[in-house]
C-alpha positions as CSV (number, residue, x, y, z in Angstrom):
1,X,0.0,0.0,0.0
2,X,2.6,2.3,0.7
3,X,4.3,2.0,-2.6
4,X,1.2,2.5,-4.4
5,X,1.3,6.2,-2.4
6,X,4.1,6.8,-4.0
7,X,2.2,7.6,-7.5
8,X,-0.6,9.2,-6.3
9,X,-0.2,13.0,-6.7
10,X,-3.2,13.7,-4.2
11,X,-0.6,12.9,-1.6
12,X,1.5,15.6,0.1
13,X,5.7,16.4,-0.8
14,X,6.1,18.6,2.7
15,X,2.7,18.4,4.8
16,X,3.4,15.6,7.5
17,X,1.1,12.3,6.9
18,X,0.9,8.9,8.2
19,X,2.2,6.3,6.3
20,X,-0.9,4.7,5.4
21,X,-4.4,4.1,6.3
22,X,-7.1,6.7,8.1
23,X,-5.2,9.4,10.7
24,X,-7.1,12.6,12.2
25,X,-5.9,14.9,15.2
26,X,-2.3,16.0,16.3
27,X,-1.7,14.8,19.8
28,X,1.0,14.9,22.1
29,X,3.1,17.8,20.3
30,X,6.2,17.9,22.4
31,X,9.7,18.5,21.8
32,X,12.1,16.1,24.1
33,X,15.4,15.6,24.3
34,X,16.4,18.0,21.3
35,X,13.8,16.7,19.0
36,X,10.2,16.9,18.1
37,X,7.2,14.6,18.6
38,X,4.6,14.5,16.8
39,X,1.8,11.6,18.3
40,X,-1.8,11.6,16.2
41,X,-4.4,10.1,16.3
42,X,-4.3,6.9,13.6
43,X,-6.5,3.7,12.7
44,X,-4.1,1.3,11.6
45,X,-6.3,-1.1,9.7
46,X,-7.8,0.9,7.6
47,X,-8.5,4.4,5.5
48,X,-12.1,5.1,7.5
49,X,-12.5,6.1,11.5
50,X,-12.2,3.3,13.4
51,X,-10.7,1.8,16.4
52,X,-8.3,4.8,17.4
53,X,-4.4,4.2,18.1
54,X,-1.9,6.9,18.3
55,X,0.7,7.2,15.7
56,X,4.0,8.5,16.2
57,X,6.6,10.4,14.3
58,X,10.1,11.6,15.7
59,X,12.1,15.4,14.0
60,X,15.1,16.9,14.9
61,X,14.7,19.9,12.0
62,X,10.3,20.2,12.3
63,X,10.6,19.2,8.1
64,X,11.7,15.4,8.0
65,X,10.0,12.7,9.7
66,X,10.6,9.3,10.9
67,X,8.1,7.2,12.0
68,X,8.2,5.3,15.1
69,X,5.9,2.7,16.2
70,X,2.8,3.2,17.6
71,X,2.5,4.4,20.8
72,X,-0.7,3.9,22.3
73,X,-3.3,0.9,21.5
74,X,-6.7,-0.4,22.9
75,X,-6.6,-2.5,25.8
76,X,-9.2,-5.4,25.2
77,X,-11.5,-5.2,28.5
78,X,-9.4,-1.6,29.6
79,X,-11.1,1.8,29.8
80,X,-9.5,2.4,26.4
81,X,-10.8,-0.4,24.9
82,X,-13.0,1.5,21.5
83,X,-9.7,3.8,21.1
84,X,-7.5,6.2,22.9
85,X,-8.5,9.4,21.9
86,X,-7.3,12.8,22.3
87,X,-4.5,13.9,24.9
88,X,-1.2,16.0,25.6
89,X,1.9,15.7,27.1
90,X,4.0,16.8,29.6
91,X,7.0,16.8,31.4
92,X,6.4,15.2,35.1
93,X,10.1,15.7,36.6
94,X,11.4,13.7,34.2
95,X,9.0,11.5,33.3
96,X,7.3,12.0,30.1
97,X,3.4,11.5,30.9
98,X,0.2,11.6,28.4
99,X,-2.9,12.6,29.2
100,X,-5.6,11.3,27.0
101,X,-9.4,10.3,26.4
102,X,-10.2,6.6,26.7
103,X,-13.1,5.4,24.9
104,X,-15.1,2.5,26.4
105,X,-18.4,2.0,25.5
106,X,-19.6,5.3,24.1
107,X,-17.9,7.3,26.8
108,X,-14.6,9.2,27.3
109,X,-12.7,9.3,30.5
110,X,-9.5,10.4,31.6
111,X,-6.7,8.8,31.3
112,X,-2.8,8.6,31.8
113,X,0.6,6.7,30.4
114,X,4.1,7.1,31.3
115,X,7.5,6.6,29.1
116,X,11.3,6.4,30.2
117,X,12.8,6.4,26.5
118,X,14.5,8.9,25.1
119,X,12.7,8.9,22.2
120,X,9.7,8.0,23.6
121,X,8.8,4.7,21.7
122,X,7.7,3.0,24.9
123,X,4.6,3.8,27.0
124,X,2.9,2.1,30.2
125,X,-0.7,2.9,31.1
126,X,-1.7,3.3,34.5
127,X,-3.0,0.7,36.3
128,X,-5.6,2.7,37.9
129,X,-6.8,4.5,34.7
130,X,-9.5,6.5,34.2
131,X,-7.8,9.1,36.3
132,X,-11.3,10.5,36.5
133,X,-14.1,8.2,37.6
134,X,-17.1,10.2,35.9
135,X,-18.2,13.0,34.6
136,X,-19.1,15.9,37.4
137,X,-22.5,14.6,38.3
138,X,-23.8,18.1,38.6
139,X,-23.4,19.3,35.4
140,X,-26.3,18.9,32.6
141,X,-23.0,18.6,29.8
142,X,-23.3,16.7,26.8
143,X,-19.9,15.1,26.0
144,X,-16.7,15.0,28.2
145,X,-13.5,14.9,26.4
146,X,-9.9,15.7,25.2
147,X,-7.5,17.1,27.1
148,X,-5.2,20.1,27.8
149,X,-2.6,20.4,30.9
150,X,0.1,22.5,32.8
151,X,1.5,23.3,35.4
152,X,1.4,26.0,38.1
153,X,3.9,25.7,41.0
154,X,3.4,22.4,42.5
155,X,-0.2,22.0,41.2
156,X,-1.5,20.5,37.8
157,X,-4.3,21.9,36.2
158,X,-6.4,20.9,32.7
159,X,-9.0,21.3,30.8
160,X,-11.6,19.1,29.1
161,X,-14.1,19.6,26.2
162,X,-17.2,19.5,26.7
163,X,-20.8,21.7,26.5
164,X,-23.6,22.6,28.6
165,X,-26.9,21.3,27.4
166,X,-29.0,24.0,25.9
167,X,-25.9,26.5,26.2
168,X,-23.0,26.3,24.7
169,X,-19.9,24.5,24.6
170,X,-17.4,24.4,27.8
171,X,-14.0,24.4,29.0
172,X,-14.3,22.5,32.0
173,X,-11.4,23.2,34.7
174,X,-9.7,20.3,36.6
175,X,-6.6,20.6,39.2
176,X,-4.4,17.6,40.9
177,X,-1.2,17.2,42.7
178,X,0.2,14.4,40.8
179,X,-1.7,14.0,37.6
180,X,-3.6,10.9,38.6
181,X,-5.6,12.6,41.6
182,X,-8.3,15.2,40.1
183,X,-10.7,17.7,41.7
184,X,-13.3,19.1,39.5
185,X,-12.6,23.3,39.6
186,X,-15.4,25.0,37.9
187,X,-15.9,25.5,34.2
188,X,-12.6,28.1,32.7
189,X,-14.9,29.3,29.8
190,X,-18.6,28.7,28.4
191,X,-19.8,30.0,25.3
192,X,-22.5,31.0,23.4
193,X,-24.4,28.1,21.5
194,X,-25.4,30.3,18.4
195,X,-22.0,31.6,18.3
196,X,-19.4,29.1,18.9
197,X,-21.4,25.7,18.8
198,X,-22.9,23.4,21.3
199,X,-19.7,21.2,21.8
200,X,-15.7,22.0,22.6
201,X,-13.5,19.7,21.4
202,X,-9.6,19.3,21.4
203,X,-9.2,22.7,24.2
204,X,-6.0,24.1,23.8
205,X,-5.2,27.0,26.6
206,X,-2.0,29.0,26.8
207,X,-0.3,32.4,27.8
208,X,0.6,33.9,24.7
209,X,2.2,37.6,25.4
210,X,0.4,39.1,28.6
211,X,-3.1,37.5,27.7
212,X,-4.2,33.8,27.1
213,X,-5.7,31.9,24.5
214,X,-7.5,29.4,24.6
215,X,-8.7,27.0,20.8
216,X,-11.6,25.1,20.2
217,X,-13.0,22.6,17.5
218,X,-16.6,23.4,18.1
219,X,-19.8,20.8,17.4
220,X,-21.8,21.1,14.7
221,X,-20.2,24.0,13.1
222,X,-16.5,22.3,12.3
223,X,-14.8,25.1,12.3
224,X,-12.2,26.3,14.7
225,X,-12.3,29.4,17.2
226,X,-9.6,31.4,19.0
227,X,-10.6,33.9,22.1
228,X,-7.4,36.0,23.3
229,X,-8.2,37.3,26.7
230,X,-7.4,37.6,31.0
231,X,-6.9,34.4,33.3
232,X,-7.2,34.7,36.9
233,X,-9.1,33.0,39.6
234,X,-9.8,29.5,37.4
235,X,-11.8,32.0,35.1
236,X,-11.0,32.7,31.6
237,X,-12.7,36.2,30.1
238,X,-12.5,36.7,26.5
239,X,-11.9,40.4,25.1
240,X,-12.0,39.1,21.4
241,X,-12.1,36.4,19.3
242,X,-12.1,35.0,15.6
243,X,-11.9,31.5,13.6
244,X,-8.3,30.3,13.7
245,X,-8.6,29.0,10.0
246,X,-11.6,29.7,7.7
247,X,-12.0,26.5,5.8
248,X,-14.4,23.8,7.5
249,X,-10.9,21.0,6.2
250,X,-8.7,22.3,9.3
251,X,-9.4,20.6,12.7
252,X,-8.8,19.6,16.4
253,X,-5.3,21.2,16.7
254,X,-2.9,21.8,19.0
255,X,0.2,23.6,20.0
256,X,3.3,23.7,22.3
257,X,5.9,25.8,23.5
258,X,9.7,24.7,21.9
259,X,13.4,25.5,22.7
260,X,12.9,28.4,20.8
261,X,10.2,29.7,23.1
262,X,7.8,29.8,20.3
263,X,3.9,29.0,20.0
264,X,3.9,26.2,17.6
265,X,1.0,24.3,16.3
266,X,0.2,22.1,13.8
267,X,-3.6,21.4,12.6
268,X,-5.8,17.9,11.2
269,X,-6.7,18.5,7.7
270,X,-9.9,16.6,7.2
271,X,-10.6,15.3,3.4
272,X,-12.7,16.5,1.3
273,X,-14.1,13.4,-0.2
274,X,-16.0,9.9,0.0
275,X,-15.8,7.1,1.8
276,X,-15.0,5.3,-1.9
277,X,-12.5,7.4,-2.8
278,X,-10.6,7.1,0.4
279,X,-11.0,3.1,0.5
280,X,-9.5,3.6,-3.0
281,X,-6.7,5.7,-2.1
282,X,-5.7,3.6,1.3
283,X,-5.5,6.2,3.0
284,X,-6.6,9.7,4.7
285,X,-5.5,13.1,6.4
286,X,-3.0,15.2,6.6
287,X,-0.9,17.7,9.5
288,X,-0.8,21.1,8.3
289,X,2.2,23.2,8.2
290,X,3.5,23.6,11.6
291,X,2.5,27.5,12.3
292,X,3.9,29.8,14.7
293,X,1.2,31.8,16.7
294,X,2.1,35.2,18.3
295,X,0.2,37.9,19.9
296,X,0.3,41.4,18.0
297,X,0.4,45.1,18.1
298,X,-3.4,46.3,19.5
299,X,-3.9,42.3,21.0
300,X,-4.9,40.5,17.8
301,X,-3.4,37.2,16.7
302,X,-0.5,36.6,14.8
303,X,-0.6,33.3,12.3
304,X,2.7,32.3,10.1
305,X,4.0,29.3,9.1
306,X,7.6,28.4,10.5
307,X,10.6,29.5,8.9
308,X,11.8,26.4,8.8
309,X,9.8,25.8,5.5
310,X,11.9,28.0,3.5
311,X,14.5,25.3,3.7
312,X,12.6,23.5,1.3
313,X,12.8,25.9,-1.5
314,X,14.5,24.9,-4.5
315,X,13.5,26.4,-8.0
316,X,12.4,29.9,-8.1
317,X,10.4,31.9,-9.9
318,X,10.3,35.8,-9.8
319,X,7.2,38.0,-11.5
320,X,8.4,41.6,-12.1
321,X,5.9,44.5,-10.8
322,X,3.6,45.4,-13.1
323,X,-0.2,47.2,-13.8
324,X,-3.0,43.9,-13.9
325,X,-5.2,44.0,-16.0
326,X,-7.5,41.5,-17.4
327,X,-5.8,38.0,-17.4
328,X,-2.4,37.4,-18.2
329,X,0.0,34.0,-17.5
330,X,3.2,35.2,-15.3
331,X,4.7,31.6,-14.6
332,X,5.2,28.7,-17.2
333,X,6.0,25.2,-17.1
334,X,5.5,24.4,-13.0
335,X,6.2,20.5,-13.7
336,X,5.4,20.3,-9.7
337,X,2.7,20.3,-7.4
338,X,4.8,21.0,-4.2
339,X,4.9,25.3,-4.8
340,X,5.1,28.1,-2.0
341,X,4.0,31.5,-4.0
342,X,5.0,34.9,-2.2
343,X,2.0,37.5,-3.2
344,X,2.0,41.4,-2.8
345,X,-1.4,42.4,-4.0
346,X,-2.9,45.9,-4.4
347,X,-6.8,45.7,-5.5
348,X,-6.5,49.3,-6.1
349,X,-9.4,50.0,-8.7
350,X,-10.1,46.7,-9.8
351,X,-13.8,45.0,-7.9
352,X,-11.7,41.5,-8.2
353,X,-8.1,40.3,-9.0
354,X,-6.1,37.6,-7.7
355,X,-4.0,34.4,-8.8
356,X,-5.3,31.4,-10.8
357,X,-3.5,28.4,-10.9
358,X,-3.9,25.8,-13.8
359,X,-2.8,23.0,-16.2
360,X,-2.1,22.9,-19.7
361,X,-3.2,19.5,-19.9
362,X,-6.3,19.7,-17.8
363,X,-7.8,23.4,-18.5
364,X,-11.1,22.7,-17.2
365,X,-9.3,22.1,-13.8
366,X,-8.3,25.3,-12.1
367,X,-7.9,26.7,-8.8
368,X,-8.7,30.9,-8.1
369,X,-7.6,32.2,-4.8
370,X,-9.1,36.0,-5.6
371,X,-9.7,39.4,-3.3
372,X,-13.2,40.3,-3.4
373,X,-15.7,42.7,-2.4
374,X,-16.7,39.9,0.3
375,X,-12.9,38.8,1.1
376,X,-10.5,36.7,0.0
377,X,-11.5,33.8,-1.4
378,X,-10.9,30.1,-2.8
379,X,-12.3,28.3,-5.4
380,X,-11.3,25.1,-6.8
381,X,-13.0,23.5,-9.9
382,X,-12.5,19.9,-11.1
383,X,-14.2,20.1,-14.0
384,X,-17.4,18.9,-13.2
385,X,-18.5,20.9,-10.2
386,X,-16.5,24.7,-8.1
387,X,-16.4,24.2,-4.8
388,X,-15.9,27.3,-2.4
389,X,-14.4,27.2,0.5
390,X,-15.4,29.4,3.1
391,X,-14.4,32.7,2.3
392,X,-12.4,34.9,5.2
393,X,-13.5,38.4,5.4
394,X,-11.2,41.6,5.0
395,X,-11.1,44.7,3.8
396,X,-10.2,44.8,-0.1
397,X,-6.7,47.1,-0.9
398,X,-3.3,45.8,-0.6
399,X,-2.3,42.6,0.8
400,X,0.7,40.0,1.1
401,X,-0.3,36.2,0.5
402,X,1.4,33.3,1.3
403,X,0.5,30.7,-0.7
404,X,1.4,26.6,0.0
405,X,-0.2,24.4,-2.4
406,X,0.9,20.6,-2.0
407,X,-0.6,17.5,-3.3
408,X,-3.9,18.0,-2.5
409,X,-3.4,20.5,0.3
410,X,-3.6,24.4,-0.6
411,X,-2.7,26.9,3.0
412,X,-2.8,30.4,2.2
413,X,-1.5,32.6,5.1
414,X,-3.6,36.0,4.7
415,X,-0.6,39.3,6.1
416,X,0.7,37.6,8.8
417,X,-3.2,37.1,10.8
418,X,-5.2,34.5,9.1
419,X,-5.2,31.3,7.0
420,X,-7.7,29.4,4.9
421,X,-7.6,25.8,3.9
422,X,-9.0,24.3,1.1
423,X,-8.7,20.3,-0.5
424,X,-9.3,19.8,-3.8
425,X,-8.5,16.5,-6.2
426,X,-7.1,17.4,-9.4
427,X,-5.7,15.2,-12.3
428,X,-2.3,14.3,-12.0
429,X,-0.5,17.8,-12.7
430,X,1.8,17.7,-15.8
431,X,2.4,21.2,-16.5
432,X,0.8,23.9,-14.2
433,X,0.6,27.7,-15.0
434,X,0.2,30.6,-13.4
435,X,-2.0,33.5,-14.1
436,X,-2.7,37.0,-12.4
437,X,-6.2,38.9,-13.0
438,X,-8.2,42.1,-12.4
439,X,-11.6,42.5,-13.4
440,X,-13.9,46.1,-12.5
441,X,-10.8,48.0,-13.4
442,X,-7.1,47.7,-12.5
443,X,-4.6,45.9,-9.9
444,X,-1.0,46.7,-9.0
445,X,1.5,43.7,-8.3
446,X,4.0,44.6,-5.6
447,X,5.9,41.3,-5.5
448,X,5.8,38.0,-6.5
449,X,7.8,34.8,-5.9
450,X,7.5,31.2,-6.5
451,X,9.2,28.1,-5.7
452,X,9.2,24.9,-6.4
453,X,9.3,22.8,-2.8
454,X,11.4,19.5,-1.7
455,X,9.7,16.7,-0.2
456,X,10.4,16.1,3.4
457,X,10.5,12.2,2.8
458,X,13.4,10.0,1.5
């Protein structure tokens, strides 16, 4: 199966994915020892969600890979036994120590594994798991999941998904001395059903300059949300928030702190097709890029990809700056799908303009990432059918793009603040072109740069 990936250019050159078969959320992001860990969550036996492991891969650079062996499996008869779900890690004096869901019988409970290796490659579950017996009894909550943890002098605290029936989704607030012995707080944050969903999945809560921030993956909406704002007395109080990615294909991620002292988080991103296609293909999911996250000028968020990336570059492609007008092709002869495209973007008169990538063999295939009226947005046509992804709303005028399109994958950082992620499935590219636009009058490019990308596998 996996030399059959190997020809099939829906696959990604430089976006992390499991070997084979179905994998969905990053778990456990840690860096130990001098390198980086990057646990998810992966069915081994086939392309669909099923019975959840986690996989495990092993960096000392954040580009290239190895895989390990899996780390975590279903104990028949255990609290775990339907799959080990969700969790973190962190570093208990030493010890390196998951927290994560168990799934047993349609419920999800707390619990915890331990590992001595220096690479990590070896876990032991606790005997006693779940670490917590129930959910709080009190609460009228509909689901009870997922995990986030630290640590505040000699006291452990976390968080778990969940959502109050009728209300909203929740961030409910746990503390312990040892991480096996839990006390129920009070919830950190609630929101607002009609705003943010009746569920919170995969919580993620950090400081991040002098405020916090805390992620969800919200139920039904499957979108992400980010609230920066003040934590004190086990309350958090958002002062603003946003979506973390516009497109509905980025989930359930999470983020850590490295040697660097940056705020580093990688992302699921969910597929965009059938259950037949993906039994054909043997696989699904991808990470995204690993993104940096920083708080800005005025208290709004920061969102770039990690430098690290730019060590992939290889080929490059430089557009002059020039008056847009109509349609014109910039960029011939891409004989990759692996590109990062560096775009400096004035709208100036023009009601549209943008970038439209496509084939010389395939011209009814075509991707358009364009500044509107409405915001930026993406649209990716087969063919047969365009299919928009949700489009993220600014202010039309001048604007830098990042642009990461990768197999099947297409990122575009929006100046440094936002990113939207689309999927599309494309023929297998042969020779790709690049076109600029402006339609309703003229646009001015600034600056524009591609290159052609490395793969991150051997």
């Amino acid at each position: 199966m996996q030399r059959k990936h190997l020809t099939d250019h829906h696959r990604t050159a430089y976006h992390f994915q499991a070997p084979s078969n179905w994998m969905n959320d990053p778990n456990g992001l840690v860096q130990w020892k001098g390198n980086y860990h990057l646990f998810y969550q992966y069915h081994p036996h086939g392309p669909l969600f099923g019975k959840i492991h986690w996989g495990h891969a092993m960096s000392a650079d954040l580009l290239h890979w190895t895989h390990l062996p899996i780390a975590l499996s279903p104990t028949e008869g255990g609290p775990d036994e339907d799959g080990c779900w969700s969790g973190c890690i962190v570093n208990n004096q030493g010890v390196a120590t998951i927290v994560y869901s168990g799934n047993a019988h349609g419920r999800q409970l707390p619990c915890v594994a331990t590992s001595q290796d220096d690479d990590l490659r070896t876990w032991h579950k606790y005997a006693g798991n779940p670490v917590v017996a129930d959910w709080p009894a009190e609460l009228d909550i509909v689901e009870f999941r997922d995990h986030c943890v630290w640590q505040e002098g000699e006291m452990w605290y976390q968080v778990i998904g969940s959502g109050f029936k009728g209300v909203g989704g929740a961030a409910l607030l746990y503390r312990s001395p040892d991480l096996l012995r839990w006390e129920y707080l009070q919830p950190l944050c609630v929101g607002n059903k009609d705003e943010s969903g009746t569920m919170w999945e995969c919580p993620d809560f950090f400081p991040l300059g002098d405020k916090h921030l805390l992620t969800v993956s919200s139920i039904p909406d499957g979108l992400v949300y980010y609230f920066i704002g003040s934590y004190q007395n086990f309350t958090f109080t958002p002062e603003s928030q946003g979506l973390l990615d516009g497109g509905r294909h980025f989930y359930a991620p999470q983020s850590m702190r490295d040697d660097q002292g940056r705020r580093l988080m990688f992302g699921w991103l969910r597929e965009g097709r059938d259950d037949t296609d993906l039994l054909q293909a043997g696989w699904a999911g991808a990470m995204s890029l690993p993104r940096i996250l920083s708080l800005q000028p005025g208290g709004t968020l920061g969102i770039e990809p990690a430098s690290e990336i730019e060590q992939l570059r290889l080929r490059r492609h430089t557009v002059e700056p020039q008056t847009i007008t109509g349609q014109q092709t910039v960029v011939e002869q891409l004989f990759s799908n692996a590109l990062e495209i560096n775009l400096d973007i004035d709208s100036q008169t023009a009601s549209s303009c943008g970038l439209i990538l496509r084939d010389s063999a395939y011209p009814e295939e075509s991707i358009a990432i364009s500044l509107q009226e409405m915001g930026l947005n993406i649209e990716a046509n087969n063919g047969h059918t365009a299919q928009e992804a949700e489009q993220y709303s600014l202010v039309i005028g001048r604007h830098t793009l990042r642009i990461f399109l990768d197999g099947s994958v297409l990122e575009v950082f929006i100046d440094g603040r936002a990113c939207l992620t689309e999927r599309f499935y494309h023929s297998a590219p042969q020779q790709l072109n690049l076109s600029l636009f402006a339609s309703g009058g003229e646009a001015t490019l600034h600056q524009m740069d591609v290159w052609e990308m490395d793969t991150i596998w051997q």
